[in-house]
VEXMIRO-198858 format. One record per atom (N, C-alpha, C): residue in one letter; x, y, z. Coordinates in steps of 0.001 Angstrom, whole numbers, plus 500000, padded with zeros to 6 digits. Example, Ala and Ser with C-alpha at 12.3 -4.5 7.8 and 13.67 -1.06 7.14 Angstrom:
// residues 2
A513190494310507800
A512300495500507800
A513200496700507800
S512850497750507080
S513670498940507140
S512900500030507870
// end
This chain:
// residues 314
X500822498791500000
X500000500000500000
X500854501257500000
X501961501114500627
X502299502359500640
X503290502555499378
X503792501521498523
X504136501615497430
X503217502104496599
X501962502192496519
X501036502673495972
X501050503807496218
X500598504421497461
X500565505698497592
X501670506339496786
X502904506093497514
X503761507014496734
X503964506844495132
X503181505958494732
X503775506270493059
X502631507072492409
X500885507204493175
X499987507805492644
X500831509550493515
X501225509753494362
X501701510888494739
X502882511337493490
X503583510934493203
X504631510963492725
X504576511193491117
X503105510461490617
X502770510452489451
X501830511731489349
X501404512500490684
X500711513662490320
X501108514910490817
X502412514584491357
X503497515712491834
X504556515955491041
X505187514852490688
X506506514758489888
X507520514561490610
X508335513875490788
X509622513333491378
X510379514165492088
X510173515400491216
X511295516088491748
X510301517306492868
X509268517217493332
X508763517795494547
X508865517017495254
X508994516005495285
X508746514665496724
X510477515052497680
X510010516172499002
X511186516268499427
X511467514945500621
X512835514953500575
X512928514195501765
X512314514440503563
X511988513817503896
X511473514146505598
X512926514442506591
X512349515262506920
X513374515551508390
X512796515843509487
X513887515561510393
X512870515152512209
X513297516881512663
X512074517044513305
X512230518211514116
X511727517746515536
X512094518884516611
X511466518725517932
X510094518865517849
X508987518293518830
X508186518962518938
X508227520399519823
X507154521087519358
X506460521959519752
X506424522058521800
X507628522407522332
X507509522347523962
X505931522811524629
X505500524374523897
X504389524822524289
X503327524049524351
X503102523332523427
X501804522348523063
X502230521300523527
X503435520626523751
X503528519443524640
X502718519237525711
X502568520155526614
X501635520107527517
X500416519504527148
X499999519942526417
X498509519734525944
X498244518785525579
X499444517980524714
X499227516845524486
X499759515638524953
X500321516083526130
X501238514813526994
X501660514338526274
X502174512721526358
X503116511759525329
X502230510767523675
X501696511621523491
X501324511074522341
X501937510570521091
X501756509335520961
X502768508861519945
X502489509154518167
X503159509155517757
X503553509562516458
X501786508721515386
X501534509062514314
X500745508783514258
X500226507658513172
X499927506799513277
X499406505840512668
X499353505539511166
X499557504953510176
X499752504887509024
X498737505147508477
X498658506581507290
X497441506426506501
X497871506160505014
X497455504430504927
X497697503979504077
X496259503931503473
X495447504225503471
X494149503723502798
X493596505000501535
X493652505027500445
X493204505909499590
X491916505808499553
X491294507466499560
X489994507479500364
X489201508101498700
X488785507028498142
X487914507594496914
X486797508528497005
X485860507962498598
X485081509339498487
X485615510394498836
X486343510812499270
X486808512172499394
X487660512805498088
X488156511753497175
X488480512396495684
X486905512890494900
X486087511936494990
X485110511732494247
X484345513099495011
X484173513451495797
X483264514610496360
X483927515783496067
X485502515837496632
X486185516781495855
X486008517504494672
X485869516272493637
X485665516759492565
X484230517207491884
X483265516875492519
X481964516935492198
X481788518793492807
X482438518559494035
X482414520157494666
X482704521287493508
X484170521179493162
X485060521555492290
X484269521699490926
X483433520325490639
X482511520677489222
X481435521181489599
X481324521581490559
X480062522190490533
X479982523925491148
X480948524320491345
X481546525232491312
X481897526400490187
X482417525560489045
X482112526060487601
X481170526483486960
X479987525901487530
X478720526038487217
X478195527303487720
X479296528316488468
X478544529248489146
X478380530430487983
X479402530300486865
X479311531218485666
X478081531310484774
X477121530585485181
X475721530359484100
X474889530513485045
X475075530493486963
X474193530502487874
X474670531570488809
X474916533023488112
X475192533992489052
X473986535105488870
X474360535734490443
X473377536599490452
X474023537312491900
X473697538597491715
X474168539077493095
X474532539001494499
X472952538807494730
X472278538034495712
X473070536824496100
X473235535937495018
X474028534450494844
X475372534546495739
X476169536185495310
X477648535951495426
X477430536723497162
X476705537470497090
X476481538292498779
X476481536892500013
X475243536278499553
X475244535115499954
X476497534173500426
X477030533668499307
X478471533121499807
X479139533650500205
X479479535005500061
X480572535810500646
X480284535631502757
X478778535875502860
X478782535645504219
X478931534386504838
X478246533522503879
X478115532034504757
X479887531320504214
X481017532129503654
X482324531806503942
X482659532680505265
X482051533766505406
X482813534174506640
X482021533703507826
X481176533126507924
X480314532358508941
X481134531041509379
X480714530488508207
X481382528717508017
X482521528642508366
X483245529562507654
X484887529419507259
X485611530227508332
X485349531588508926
X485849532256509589
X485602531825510736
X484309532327511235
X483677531799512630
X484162530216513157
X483126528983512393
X483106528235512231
X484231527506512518
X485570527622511313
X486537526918511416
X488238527531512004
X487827528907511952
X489104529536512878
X488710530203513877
X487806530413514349
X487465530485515692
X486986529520516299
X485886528670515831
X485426527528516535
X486240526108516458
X486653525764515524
X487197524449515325
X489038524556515660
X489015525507515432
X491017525727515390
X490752526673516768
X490933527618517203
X491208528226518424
X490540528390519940
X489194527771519413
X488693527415520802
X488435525924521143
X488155524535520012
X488442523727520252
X489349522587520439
X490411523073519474
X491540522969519386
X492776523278520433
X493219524607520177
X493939524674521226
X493497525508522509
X492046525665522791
X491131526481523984
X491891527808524328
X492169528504523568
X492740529867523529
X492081530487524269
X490592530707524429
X489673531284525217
X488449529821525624
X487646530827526908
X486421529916527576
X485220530791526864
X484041530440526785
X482917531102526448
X481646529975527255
X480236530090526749
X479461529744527366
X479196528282526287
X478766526914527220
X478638525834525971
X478424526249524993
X477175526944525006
X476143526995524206
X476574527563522969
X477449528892523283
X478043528898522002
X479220528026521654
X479849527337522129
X480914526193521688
X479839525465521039
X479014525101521089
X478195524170520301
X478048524745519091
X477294526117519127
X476975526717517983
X478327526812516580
X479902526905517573
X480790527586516820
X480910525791515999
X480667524977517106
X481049523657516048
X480577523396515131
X479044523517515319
X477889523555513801
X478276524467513340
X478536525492513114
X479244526272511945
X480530525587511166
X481262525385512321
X482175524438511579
X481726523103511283
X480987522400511315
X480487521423510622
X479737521728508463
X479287523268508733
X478776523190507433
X480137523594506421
X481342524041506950
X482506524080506119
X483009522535505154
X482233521355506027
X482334519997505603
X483973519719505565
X484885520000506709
X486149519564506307
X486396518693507442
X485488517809508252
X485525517106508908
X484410516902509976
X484134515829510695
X483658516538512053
X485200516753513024
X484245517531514071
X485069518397514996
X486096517358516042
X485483516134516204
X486489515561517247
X487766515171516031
X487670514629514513
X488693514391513673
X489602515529512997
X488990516779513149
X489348517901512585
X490590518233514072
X489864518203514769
X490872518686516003
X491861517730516346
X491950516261516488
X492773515086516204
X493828515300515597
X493335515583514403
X494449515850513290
X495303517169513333
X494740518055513808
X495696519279514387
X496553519516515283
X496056518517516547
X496612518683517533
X497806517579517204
X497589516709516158
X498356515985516242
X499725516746515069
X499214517643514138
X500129518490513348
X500817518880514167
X500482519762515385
X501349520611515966
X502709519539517129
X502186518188517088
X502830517879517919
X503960517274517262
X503858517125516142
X504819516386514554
X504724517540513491
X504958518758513842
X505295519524512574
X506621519556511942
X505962519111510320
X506494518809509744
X507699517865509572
X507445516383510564
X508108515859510369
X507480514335510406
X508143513196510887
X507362512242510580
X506072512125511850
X504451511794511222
X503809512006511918
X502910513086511992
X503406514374511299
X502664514922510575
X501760514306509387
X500024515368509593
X499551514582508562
X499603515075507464
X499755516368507386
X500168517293506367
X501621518301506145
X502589516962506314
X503882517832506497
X504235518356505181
X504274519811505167
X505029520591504265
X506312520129503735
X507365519055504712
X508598518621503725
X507869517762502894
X506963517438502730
X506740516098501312
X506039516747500638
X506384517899499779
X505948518896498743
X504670519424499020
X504960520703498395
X503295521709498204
X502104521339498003
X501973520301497024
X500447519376496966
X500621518895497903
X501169518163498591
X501193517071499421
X500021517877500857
X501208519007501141
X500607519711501941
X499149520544501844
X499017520924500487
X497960521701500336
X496641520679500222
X496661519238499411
X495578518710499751
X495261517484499222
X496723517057498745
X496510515286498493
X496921514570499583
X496855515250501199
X497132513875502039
X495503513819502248
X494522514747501751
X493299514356501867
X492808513091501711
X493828512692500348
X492956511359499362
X493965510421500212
X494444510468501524
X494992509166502177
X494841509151503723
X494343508573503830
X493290508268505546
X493746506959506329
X494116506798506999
X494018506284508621
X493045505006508092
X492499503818508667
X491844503234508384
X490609503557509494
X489322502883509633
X488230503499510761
X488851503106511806
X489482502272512294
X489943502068513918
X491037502465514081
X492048503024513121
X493152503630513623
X492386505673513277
X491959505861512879
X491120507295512892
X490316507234514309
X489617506158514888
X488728506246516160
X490162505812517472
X491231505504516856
X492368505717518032
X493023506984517746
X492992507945516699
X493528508934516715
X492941509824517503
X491271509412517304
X490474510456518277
X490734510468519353
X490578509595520244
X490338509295521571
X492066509364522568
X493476509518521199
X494611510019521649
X494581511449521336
X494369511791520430
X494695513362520380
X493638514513520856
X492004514068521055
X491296515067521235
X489724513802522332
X490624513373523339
X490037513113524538
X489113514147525427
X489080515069525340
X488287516271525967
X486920516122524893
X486899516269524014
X486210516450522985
X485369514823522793
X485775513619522892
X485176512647522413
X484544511991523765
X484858512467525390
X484091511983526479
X483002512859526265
X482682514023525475
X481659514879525902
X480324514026524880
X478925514117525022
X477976513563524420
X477395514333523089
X477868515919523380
X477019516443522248
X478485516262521020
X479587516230521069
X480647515681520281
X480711514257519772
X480429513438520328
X479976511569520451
X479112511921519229
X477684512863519179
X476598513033518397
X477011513262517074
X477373514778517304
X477913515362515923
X478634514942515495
X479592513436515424
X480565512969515221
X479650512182513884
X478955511792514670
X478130510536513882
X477042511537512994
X476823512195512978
X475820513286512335
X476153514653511699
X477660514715511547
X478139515973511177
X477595516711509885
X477388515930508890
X477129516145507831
X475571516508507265
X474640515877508401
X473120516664508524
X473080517914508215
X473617518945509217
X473300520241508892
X473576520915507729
X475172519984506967
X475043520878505799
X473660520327504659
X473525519329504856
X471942518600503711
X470751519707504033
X471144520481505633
X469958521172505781
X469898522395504901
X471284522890505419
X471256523926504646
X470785524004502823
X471594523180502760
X471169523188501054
X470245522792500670
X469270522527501875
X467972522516500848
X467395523859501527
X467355524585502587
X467093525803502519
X467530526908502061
X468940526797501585
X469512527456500254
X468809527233499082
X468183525877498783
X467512525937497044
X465724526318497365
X465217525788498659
X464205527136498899
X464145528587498990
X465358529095499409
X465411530245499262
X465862531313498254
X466628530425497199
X467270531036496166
X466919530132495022
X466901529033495342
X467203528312493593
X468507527801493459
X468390527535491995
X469851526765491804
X470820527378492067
X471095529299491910
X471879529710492143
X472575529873493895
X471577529794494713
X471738530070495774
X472387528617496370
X472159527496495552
X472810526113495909
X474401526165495575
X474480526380494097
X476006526506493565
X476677527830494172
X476158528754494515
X477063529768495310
X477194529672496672
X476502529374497515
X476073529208498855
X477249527999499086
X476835526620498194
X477396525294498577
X478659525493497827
X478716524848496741
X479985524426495857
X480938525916495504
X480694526764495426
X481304527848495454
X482132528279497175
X481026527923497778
X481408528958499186
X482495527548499855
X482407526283499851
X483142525292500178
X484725525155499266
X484317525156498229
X485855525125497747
X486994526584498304
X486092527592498755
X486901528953498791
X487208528536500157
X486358528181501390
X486635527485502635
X487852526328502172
X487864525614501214
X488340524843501952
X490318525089501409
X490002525906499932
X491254525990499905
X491947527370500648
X491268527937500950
X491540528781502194
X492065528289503521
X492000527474503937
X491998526536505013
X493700525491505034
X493381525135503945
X494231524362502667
X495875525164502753
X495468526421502437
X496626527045502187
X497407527305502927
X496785527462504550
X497694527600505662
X498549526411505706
X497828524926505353
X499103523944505478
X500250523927504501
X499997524573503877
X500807524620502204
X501545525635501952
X501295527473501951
X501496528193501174
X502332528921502806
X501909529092503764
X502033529060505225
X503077528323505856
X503828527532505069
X504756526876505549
X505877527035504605
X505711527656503274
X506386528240501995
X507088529516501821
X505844530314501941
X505940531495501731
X506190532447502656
X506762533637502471
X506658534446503963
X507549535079504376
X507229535623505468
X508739535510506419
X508040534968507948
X509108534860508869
X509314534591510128
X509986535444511018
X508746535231512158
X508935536384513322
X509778535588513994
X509722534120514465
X510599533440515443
X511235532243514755
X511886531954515526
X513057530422514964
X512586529307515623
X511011529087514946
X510394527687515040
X511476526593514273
X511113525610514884
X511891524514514098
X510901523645513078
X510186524151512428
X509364523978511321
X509009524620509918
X508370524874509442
X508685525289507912
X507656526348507651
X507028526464509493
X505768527544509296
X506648528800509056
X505590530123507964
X505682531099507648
X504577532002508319
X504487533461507963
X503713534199507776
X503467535046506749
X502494534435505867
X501857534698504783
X501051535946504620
X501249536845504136
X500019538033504553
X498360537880503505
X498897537284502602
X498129536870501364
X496910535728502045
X497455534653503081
X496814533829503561
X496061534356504549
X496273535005505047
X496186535522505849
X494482536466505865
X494631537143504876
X493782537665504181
X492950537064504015
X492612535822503823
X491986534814502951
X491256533778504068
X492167533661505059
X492031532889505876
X491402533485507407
X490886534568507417
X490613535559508458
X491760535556509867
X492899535765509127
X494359535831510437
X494764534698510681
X494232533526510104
X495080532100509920
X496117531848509289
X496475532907509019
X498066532486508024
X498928533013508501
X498871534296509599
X500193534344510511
X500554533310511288
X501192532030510380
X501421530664511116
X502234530448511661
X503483531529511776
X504802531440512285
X504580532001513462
X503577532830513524
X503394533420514998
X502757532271515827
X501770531653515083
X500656530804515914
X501795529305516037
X502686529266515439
X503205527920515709
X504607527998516998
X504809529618517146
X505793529917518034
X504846529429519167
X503298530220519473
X502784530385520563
X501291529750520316
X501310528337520106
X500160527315519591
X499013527721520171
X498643528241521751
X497623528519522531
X497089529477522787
X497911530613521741
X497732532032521583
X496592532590520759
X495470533118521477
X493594533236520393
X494706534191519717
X495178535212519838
X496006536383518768
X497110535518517826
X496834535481516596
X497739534721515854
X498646536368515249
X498073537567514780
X498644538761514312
X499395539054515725
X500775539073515742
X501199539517517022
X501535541707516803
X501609541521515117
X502382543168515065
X501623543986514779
X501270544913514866
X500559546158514663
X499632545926513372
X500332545501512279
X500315545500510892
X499564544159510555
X499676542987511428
X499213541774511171
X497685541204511353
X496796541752510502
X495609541852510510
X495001540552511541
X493898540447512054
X493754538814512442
X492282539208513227
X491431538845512077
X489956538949512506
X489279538175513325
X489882537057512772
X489172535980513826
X489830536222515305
X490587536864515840
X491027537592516907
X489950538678516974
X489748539503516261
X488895540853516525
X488033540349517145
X486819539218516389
X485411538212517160
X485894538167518317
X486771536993518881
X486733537188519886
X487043538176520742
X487733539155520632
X487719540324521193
X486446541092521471
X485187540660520738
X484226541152520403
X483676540496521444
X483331539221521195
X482680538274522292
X482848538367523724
X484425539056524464
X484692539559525638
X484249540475526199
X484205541979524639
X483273542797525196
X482158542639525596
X480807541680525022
X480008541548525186
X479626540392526018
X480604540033527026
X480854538889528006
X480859537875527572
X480696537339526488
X480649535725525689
X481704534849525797
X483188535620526197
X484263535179526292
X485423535401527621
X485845534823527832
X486985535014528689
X487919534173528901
X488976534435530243
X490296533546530474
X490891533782528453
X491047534301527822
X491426534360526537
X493297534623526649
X493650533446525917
X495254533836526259
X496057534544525446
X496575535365525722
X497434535758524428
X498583535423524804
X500084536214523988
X501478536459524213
X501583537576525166
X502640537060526422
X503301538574527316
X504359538767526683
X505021539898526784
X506060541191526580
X507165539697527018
X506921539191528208
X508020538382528564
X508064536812527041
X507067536794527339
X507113535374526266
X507727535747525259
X507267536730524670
X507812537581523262
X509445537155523383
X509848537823524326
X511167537881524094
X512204536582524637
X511698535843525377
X512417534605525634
X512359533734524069
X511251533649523526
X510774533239522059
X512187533084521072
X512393535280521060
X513076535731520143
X514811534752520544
X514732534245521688
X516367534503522140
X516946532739521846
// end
């Protein structure tokens, strides 16, 4: 199998991107968090539905040039910054993930169903797999390590998965908080309901256009938005600190990603809700929650001290 993998990788990368792997430390900060978790499990299994949906997304996306309309593009523009912003960099990456801030269940629930209609996982596998990035960045054990080329990272380790009982041991090692709780147990098994809901109250409310802009339009921009922080974020850039990984800070991603692409900051200080540490470093999904504090929704929210900063730099 894994001769397989690498020759369909290899045959859609080209030889000469396939870099060699190199071992880095983990991540000391996030060690904590994740105590001794071992390296992670072979994903040898090529996952056809996730090519096959991919691409149906992707074709149906195209379709938005014969099914536009204003309304259509207003539409997606919000339910990406809902889904995609809210949803998956505030809810799924910084408060479930690495609990940067506390808020009330009720909205932790809400931020997960948002991140559930982005469709890039449910929340106990989405967070699994992150927590387990940060604890193997970019090296072996990573699931999306940037040394095994730019596709690799940006979104063909998609089409290679864990098998179901080594994915239900990834859960229950990397995101144990998350899989004792019952309304997570649920949405685990049901993640994908709410987006069927939506899209059919998207084609009641709009029509075909409001399906292909809303759905297949607003998901591919989520997801290669998302995408790019593992890829373009570990490429491109510069660097504020001397991580021992290949993270950057992208301003372009950044943009795109509502402050998810200052990754060199967020990979210095993994537990930090502020990923923009400089004046200049935009980071919205920071502003929300800043927002949510004012209006009491949030607290205990951690950032970087003056002291951390500079032990970091040294």
């Amino acid at each position: 199998m894994e001769k397989l993998k690498t020759a369909v990788t290899i045959a859609i990368l080209g030889a000469g991107d396939m870099e060699t792997m190199a071992s880095a430390l983990p991540m000391g900060s996030l060690k904590k968090q994740l105590g001794s978790a071992p390296a992670d499990l072979d994903r040898d299994q090529f996952a056809v539905s996730n090519v096959v949906f991919l691409i149906i997304i992707h074709a149906g996306a195209l379709l938005s040039a014969w099914r536009a309309s204003w309304t259509a593009v207003a539409m997606c523009l919000v339910l990406h910054a809902v889904c995609g912003g809210l949803g998956i960099g505030v809810g799924y990456h910084r408060l479930l993930t690495h609990r940067s801030f506390k808020c009330p269940r009720a909205l932790e629930y809400m931020l997960a169903l948002l991140g559930c209609l982005s469709l890039e996982s449910a929340p106990t596998y989405w967070v699994a797999q992150h927590r387990q990035h940060h604890r193997y960045p970019d090296q072996p054990g990573d699931p999306h390590s940037a040394r095994e080329g730019f596709w690799w990272s940006h979104m063909l380790w998609i089409a290679w998965i864990p098998s179901r009982d080594s994915a239900e041991k990834l859960q229950r090692r990397y995101a144990p908080d998350l899989v004792r709780m019952p309304f997570y147990q649920l949405l685990s098994r049901f993640w994908v309901v709410p987006s069927i809901v939506q899209g059919v109250l998207l084609y009641l409310l709009g029509g075909a256009p409001f399906v292909v802009w809303g759905m297949c339009v607003r998901l591919v921009l989520c997801y290669h938005s998302t995408w790019l922080v593992n890829s373009a974020s570990h490429r491109f850039g510069y660097r504020n600190f001397p991580v021992e990984d290949l993270s950057t800070n992208c301003w372009w991603v950044a943009l795109l990603a509502y402050g998810e692409g200052w990754h060199n900051n967020h990979h210095a200080f993994p537990t930090s809700a502020r990923h923009g540490l400089k004046f200049w470093e935009i980071d919205p999904a920071y502003a929300f929650i800043r927002l949510l504090k004012a209006v009491g929704l949030a607290w205990d929210i951690k950032t970087v001290t003056p002291n951390e900063l500079q032990l970091r730099l040294r």
